[in-house]
MIGU-689891 format. One line per 4 residues: number of its first residue (from 0); their letters; for each residue z, y, x of N, C-alpha, C. Coordinates in nm, 3 decimals. Layout:
NUM> a> Z/Y/X/Z/Y/X/Z/Y/X | ... $
% end
This chain:
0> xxxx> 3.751/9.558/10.553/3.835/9.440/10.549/3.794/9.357/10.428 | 3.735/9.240/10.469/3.705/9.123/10.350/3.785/9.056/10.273 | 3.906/9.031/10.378/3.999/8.916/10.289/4.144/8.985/10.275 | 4.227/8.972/10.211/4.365/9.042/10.225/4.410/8.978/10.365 $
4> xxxx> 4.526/9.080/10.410/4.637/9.018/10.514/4.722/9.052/10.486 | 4.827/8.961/10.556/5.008/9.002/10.466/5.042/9.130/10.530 | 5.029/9.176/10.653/5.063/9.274/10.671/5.077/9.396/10.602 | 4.910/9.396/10.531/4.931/9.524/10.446/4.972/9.516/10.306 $
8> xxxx> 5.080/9.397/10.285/5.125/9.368/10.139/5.211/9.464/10.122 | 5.296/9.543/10.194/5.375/9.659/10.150/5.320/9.762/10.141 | 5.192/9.754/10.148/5.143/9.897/10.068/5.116/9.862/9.943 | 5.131/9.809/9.927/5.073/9.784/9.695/5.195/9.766/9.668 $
12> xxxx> 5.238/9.898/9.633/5.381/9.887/9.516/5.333/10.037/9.413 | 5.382/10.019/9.300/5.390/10.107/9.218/5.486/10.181/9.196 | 5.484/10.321/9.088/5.539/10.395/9.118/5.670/10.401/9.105 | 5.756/10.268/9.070/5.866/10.239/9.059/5.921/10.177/9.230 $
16> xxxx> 5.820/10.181/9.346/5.795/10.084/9.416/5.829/9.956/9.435 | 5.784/9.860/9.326/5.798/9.715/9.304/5.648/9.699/9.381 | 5.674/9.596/9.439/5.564/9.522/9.523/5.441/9.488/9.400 | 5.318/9.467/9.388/5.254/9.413/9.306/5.116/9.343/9.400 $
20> xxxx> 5.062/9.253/9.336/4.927/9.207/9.378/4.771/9.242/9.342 | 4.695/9.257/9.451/4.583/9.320/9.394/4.471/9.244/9.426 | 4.363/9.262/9.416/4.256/9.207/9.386/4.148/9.255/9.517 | 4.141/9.228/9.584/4.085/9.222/9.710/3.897/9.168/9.754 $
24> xxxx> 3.910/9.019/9.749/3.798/8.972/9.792/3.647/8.938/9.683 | 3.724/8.941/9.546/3.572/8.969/9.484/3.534/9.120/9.427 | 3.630/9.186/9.408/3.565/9.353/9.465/3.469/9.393/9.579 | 3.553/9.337/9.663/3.481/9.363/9.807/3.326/9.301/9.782 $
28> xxxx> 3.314/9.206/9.749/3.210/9.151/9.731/3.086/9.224/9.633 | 3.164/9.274/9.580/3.076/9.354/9.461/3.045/9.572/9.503 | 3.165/9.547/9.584/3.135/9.709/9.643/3.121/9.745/9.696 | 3.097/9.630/9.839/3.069/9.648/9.983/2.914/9.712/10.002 $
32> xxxx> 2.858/9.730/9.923/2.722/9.762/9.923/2.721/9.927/9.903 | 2.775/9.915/9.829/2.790/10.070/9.784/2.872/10.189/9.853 | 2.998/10.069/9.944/3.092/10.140/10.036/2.991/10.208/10.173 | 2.887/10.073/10.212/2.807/10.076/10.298/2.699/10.189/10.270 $
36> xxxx> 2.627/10.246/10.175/2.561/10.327/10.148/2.644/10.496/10.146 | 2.778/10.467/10.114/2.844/10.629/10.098/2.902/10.646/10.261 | 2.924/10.567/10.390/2.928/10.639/10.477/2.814/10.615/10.527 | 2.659/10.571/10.555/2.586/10.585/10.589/2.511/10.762/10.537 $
40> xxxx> 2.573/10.805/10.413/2.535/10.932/10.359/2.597/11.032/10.453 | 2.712/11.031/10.444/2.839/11.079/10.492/2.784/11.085/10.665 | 2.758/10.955/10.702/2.756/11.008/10.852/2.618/11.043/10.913 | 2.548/11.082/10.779/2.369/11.148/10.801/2.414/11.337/10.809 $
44> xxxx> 2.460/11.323/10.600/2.477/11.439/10.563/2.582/11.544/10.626 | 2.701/11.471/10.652/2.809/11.569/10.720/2.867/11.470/10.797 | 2.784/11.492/10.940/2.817/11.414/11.091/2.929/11.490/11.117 | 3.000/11.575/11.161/3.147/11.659/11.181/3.226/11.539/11.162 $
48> xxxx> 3.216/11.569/11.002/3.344/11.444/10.915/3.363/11.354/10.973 | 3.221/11.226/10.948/3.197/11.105/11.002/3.266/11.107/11.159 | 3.228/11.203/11.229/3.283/11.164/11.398/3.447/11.162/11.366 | 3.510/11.278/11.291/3.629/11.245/11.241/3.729/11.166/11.157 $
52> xxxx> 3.611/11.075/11.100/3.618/10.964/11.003/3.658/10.894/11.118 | 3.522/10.828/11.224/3.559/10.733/11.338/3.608/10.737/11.443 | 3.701/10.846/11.464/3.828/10.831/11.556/3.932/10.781/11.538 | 3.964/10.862/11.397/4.097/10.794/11.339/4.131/10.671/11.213 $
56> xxxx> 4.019/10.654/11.173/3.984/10.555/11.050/3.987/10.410/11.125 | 3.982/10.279/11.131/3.984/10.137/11.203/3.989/10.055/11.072 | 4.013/10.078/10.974/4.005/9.955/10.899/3.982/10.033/10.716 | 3.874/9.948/10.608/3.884/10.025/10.561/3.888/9.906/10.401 $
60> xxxx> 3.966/9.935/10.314/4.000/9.825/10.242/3.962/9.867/10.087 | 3.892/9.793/10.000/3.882/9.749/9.891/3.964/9.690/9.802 | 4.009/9.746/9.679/4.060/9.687/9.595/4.057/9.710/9.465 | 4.133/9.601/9.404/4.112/9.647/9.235/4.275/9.612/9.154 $
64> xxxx> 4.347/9.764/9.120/4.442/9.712/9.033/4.420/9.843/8.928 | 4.498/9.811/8.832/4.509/9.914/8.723/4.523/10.038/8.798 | 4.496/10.135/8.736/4.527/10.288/8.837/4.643/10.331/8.837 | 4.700/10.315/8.704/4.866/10.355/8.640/4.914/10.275/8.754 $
68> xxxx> 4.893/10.172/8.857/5.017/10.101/8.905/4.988/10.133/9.025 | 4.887/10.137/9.103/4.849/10.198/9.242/4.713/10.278/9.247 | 4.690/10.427/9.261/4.557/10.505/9.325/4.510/10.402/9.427 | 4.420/10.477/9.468/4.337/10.486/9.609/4.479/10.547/9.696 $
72> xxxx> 4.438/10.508/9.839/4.586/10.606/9.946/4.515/10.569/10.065 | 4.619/10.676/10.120/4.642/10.638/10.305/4.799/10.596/10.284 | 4.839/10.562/10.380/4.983/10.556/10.442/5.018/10.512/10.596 | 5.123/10.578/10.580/5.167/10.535/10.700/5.190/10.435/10.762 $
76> xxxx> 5.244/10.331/10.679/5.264/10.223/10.694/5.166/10.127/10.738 | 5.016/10.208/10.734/4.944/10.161/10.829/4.835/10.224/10.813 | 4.864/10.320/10.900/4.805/10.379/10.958/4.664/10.396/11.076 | 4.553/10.486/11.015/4.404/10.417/11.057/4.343/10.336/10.995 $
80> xxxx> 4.421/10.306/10.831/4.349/10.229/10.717/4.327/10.310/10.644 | 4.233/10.308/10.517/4.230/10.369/10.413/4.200/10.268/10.307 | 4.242/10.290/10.157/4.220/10.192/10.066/4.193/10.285/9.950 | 4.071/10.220/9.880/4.001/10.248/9.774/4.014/10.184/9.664 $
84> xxxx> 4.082/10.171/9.547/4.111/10.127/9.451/3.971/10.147/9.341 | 3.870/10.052/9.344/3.785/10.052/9.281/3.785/9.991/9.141 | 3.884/10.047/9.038/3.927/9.976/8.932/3.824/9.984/8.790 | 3.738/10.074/8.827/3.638/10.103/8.701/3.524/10.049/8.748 $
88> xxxx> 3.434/10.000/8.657/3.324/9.920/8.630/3.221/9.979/8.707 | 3.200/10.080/8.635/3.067/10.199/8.692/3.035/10.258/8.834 | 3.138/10.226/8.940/3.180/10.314/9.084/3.051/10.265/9.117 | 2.991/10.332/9.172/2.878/10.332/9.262/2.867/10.493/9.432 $
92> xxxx> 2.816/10.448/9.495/2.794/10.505/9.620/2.860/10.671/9.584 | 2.854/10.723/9.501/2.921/10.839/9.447/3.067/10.867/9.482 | 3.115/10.761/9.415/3.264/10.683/9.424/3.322/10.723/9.589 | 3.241/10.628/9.614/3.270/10.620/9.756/3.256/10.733/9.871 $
96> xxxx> 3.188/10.814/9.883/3.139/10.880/9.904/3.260/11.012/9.895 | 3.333/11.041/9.809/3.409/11.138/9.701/3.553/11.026/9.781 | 3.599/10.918/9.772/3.685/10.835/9.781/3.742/10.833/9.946 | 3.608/10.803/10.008/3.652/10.770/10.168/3.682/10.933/10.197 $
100> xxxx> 3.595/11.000/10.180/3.635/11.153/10.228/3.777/11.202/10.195 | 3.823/11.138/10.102/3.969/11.216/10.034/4.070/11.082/10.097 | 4.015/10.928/10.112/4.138/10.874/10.165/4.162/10.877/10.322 | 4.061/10.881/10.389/4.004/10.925/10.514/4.058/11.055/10.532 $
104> xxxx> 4.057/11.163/10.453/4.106/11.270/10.514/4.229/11.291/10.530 | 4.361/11.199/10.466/4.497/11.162/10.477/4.519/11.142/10.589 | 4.445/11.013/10.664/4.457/10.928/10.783/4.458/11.095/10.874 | 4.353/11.151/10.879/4.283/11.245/10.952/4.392/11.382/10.966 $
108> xxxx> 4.467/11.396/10.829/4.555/11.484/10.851/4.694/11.425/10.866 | 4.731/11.325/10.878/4.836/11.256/10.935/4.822/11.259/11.080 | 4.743/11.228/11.126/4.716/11.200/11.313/4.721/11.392/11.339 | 4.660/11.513/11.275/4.666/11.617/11.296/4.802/11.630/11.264 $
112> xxxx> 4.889/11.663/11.193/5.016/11.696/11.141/5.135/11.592/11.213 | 5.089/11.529/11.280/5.206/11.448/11.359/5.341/11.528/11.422 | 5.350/11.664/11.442/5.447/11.718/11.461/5.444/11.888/11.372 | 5.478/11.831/11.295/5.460/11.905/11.120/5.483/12.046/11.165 $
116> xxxx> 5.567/12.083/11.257/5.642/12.206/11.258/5.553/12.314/11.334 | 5.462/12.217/11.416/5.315/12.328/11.469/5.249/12.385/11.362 | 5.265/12.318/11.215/5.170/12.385/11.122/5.235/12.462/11.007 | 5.346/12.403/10.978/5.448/12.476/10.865/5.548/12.499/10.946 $
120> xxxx> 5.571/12.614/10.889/5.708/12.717/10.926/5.798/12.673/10.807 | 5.807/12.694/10.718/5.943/12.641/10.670/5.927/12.407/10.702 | 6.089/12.393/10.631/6.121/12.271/10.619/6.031/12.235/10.539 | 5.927/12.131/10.585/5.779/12.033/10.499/5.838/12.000/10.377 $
124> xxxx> 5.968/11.988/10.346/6.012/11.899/10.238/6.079/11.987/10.139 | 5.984/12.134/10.193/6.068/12.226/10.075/5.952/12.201/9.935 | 6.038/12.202/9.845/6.007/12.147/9.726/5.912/12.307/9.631 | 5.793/12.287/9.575/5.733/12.409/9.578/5.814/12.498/9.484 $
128> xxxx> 5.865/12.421/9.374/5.946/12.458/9.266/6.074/12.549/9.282 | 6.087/12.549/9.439/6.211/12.637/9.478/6.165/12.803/9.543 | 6.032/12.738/9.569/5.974/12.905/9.670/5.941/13.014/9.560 | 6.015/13.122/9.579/6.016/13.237/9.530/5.910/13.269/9.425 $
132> xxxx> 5.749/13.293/9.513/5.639/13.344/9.486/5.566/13.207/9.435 | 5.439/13.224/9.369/5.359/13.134/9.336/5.336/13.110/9.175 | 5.258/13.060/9.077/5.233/13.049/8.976/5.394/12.985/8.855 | 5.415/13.038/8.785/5.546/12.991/8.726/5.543/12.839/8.650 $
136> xxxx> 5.571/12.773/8.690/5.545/12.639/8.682/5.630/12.524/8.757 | 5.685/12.431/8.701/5.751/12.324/8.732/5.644/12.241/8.821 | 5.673/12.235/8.946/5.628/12.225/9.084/5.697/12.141/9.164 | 5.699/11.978/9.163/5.745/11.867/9.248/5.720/11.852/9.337 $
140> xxxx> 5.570/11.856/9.383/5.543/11.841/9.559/5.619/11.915/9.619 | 5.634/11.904/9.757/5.664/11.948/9.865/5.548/12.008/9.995 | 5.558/12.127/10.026/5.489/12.200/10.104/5.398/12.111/10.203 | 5.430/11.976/10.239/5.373/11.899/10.315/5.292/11.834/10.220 $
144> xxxx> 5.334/11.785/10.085/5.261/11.707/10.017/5.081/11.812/9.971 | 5.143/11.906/9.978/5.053/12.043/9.928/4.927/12.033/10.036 | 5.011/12.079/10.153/4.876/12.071/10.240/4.775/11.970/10.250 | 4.842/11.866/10.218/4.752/11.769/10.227/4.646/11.702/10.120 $
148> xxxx> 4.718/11.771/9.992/4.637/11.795/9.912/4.514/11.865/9.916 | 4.538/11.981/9.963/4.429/12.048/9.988/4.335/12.051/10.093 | 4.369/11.967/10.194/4.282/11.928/10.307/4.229/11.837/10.275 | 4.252/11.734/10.202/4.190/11.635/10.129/4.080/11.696/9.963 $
152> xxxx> 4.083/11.779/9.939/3.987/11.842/9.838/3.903/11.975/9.867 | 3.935/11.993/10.020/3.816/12.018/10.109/3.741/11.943/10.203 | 3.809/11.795/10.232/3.726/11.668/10.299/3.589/11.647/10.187 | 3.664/11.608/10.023/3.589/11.565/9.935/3.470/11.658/9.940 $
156> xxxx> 3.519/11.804/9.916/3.410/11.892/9.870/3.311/11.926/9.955 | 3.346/11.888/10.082/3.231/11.903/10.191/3.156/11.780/10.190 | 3.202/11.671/10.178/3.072/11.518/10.161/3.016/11.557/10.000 | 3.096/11.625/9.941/3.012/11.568/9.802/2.915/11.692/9.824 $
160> xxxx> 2.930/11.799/9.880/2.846/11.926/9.897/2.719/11.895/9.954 | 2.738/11.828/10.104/2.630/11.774/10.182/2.588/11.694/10.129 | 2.580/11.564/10.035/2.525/11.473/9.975/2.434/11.548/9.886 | 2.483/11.643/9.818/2.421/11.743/9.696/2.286/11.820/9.768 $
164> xxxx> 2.338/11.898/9.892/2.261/11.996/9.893/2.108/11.923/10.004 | 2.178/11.809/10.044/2.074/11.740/10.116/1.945/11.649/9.988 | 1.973/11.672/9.851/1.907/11.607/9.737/1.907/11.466/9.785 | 1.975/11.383/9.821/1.989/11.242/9.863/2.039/11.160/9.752 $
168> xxxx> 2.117/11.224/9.620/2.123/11.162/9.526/2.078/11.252/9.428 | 1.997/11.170/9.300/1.951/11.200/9.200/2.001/11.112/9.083 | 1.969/11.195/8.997/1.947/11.130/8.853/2.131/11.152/8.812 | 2.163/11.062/8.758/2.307/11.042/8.719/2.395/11.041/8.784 $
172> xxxx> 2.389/11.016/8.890/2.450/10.985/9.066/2.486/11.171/9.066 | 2.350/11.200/9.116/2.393/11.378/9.133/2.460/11.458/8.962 | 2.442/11.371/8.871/2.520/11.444/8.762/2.684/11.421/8.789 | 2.711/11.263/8.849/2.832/11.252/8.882/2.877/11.297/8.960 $
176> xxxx> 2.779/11.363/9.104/2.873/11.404/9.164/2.894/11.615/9.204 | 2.817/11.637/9.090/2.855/11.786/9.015/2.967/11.777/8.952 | 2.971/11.677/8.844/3.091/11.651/8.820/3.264/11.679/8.889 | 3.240/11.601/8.982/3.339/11.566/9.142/3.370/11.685/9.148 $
180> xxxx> 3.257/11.750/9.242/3.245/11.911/9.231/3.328/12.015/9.245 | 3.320/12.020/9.022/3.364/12.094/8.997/3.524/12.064/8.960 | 3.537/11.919/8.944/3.685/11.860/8.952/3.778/11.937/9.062 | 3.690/11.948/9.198/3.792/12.013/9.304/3.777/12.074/9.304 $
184> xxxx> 3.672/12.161/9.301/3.722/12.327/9.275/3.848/12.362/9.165 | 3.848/12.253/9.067/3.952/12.370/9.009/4.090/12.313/9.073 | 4.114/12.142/9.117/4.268/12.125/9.202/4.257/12.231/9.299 | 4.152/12.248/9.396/4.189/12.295/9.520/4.225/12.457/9.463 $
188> xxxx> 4.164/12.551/9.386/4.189/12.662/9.329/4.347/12.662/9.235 | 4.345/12.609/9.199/4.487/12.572/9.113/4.608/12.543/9.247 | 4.586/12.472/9.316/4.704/12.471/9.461/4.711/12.593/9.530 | 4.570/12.686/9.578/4.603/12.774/9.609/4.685/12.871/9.583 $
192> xxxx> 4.673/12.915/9.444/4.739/12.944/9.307/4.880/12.963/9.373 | 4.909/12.802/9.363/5.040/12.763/9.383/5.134/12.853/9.504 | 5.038/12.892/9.603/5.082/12.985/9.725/5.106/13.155/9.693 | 4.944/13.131/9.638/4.894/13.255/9.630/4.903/13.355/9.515 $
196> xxxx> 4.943/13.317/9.416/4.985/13.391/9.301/5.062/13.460/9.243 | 5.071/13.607/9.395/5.159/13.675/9.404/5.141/13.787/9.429 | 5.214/13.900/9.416/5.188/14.058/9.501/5.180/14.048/9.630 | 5.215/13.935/9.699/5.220/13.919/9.816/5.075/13.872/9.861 $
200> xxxx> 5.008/13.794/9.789/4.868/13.702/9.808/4.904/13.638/10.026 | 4.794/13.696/10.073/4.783/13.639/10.197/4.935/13.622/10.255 | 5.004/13.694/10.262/5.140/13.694/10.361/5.242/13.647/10.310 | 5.194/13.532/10.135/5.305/13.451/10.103/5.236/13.308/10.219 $
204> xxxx> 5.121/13.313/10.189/5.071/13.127/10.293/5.126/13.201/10.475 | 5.155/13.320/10.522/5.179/13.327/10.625/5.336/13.271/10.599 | 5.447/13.322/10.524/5.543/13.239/10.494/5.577/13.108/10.540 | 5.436/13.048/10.495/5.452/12.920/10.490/5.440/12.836/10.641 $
208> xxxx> 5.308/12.894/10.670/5.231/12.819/10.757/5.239/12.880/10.897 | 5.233/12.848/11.023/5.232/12.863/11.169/5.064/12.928/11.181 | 5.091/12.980/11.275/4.898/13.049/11.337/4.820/12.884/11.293 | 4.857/12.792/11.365/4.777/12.688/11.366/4.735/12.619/11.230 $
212> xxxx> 4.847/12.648/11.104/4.873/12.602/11.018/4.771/12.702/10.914 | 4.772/12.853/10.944/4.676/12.885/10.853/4.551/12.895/10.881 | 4.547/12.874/11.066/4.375/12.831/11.068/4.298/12.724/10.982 | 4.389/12.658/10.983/4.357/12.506/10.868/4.288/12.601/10.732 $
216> xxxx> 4.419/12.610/10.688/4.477/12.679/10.559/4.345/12.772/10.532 | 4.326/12.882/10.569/4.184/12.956/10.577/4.074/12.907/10.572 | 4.043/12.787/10.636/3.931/12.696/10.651/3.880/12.689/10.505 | 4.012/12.564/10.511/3.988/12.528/10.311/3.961/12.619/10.238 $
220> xxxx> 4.060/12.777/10.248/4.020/12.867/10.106/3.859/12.916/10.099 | 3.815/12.909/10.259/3.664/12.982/10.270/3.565/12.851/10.197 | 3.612/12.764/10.242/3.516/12.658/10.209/3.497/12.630/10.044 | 3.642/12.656/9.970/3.636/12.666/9.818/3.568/12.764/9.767 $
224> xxxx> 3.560/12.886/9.803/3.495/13.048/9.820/3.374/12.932/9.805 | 3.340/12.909/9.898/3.173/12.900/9.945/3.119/12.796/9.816 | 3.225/12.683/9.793/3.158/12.545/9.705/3.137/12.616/9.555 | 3.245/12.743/9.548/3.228/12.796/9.395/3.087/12.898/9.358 $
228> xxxx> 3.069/12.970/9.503/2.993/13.064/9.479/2.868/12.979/9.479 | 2.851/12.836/9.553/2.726/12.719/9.574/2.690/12.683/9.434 | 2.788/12.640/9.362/2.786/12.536/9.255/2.820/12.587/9.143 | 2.883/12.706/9.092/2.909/12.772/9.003/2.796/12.736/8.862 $
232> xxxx> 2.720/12.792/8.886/2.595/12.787/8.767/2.561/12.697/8.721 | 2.604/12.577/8.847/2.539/12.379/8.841/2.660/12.349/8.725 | 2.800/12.399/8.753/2.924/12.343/8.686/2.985/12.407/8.576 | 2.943/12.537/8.578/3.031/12.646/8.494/3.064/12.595/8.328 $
236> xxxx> 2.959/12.474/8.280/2.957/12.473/8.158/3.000/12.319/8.105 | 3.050/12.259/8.243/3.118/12.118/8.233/3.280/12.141/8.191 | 3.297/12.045/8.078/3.414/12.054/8.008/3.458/11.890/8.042 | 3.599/11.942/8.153/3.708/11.848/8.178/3.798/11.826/8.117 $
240> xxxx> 3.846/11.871/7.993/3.979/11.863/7.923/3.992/11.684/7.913 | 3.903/11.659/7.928/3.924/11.482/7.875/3.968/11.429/7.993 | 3.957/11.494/8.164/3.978/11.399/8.265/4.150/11.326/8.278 | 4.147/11.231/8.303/4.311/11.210/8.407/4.353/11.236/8.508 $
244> xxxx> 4.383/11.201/8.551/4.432/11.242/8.725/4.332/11.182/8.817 | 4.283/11.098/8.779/4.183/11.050/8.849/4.016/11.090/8.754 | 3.921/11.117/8.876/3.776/11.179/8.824/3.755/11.007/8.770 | 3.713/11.073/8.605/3.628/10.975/8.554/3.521/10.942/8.490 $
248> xxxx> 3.412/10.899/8.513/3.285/10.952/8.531/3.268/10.899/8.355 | 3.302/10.795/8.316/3.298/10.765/8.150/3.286/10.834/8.079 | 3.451/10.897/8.109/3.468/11.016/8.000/3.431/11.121/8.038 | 3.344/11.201/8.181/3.309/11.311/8.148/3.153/11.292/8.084 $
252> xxxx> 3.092/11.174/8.109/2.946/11.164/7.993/2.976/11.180/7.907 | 3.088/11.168/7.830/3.163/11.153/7.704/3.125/11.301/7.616 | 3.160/11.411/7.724/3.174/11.575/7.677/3.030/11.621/7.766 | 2.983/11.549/7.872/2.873/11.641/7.921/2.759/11.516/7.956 $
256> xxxx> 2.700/11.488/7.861/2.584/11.396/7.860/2.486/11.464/7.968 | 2.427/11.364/8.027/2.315/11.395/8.124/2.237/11.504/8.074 | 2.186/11.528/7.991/2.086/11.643/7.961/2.081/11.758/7.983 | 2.221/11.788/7.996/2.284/11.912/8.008/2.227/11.985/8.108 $
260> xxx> 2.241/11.895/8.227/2.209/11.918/8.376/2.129/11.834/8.444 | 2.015/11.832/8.452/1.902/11.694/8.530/1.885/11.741/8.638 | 1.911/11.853/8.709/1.889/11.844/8.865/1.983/11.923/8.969 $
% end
């Protein structure tokens, strides 16, 4: 999408949800190149995704506001879009690449999860902070918000994997997106955590989840298994203490200068 439309003006509100305005058509202009190069990767390197990208994906939007006031998202509110909040200078095909896979995979697990109760057994809106078992920790999401977390940082870790292991990016590009990487390995390991960090291990996520719900569920943990035991040696010695909530490629040159790792 090139130009804004009013329709999708109720998705840009912040976290107070006050409406705000964003920056649309000279982003686009400046990132459409790069948007264009990360699913052309995407639908070389991991065709699966891509066919699942273009069933449920139809429109895909650019923008630029502060991050503190709106991420990158899917929503419902319109649904079969995804929007990329390209607010830092540096984003290149990496970005994107790491971005569409994780906002794309919302859309993707929204159209799957449309009748929530095929996949979670308890109420979606149980709050994690109340379930018995799991890591001791003040815990706001909700069991629905969870899954989707983690289906979304196994979307990422499979494009940024296939981009990697196909050597299609080099130089700083593949330092950034080791980086990425190892960023999700530790959310997606840290959520598991959140289930799994118990005497109970496997038969607290049966708790949770329906047959259908931990076929998912299993997917992701094998696939984290697999990206740690892949990438381990590439990442083991990258220091994130500096990141935010959002991967930022600035400040991890900041603590892990290119040299570290050149291929």
């Amino acid at each position: 999408m090139q130009y804004p439309i009013a329709l999708f003006n109720q998705c840009y509100y912040d976290v107070d949800e006050n409406l705000i305005d964003v920056e649309i058509e000279d982003i686009t202009k400046r990132q459409k190149k790069n948007l264009e190069k990360a699913f052309q990767l995407i639908k070389k390197h991991s065709p699966e995704q891509y066919k699942l990208i273009d069933l449920v994906v139809k429109k895909n939007v650019i923008f630029n506001i502060d991050s503190g006031l709106r991420n990158s998202f899917a929503t419902l509110k319109a649904h079969g879009a995804a929007f990329y909040n390209c607010y830092q200078e540096d984003y290149s095909e990496v970005f994107f690449v790491d971005d569409i896979a994780h906002q794309t995979g919302h859309c993707i697990f929204y159209t799957l999860l449309e009748d929530t109760k095929k996949f979670i057994k308890v109420d979606s809106s149980t709050k994690l902070e109340t379930i018995s078992y799991g890591i001791n920790e003040t815990e706001t999401r909700d069991v629905y918000i969870l899954f989707h977390a983690l289906y979304t940082y196994y979307t990422s870790l499979k494009c940024l994997d296939a981009c990697l292991a196909s050597n299609s990016i080099k130089g700083l590009k593949r330092h950034e997106a080791l980086g990425r990487i190892w960023f999700y390995i530790r959310k997606c390991n840290h959520d598991i955590l959140l289930v799994e960090n118990s005497s109970e291990l496997d038969s607290a996520s049966q708790k949770l989840f329906t047959q259908q719900g931990l076929y998912i569920y299993k997917e992701i943990k094998e696939t984290l298994k697999e990206m740690a035991t892949k990438w381990y040696q590439k990442v083991k010695k990258f220091d994130l203490s500096n990141q935010p909530y959002n991967f930022t490629f600035s400040k991890f040159l900041e603590l892990n200068p290119l040299n570290e790792i050149t291929n």
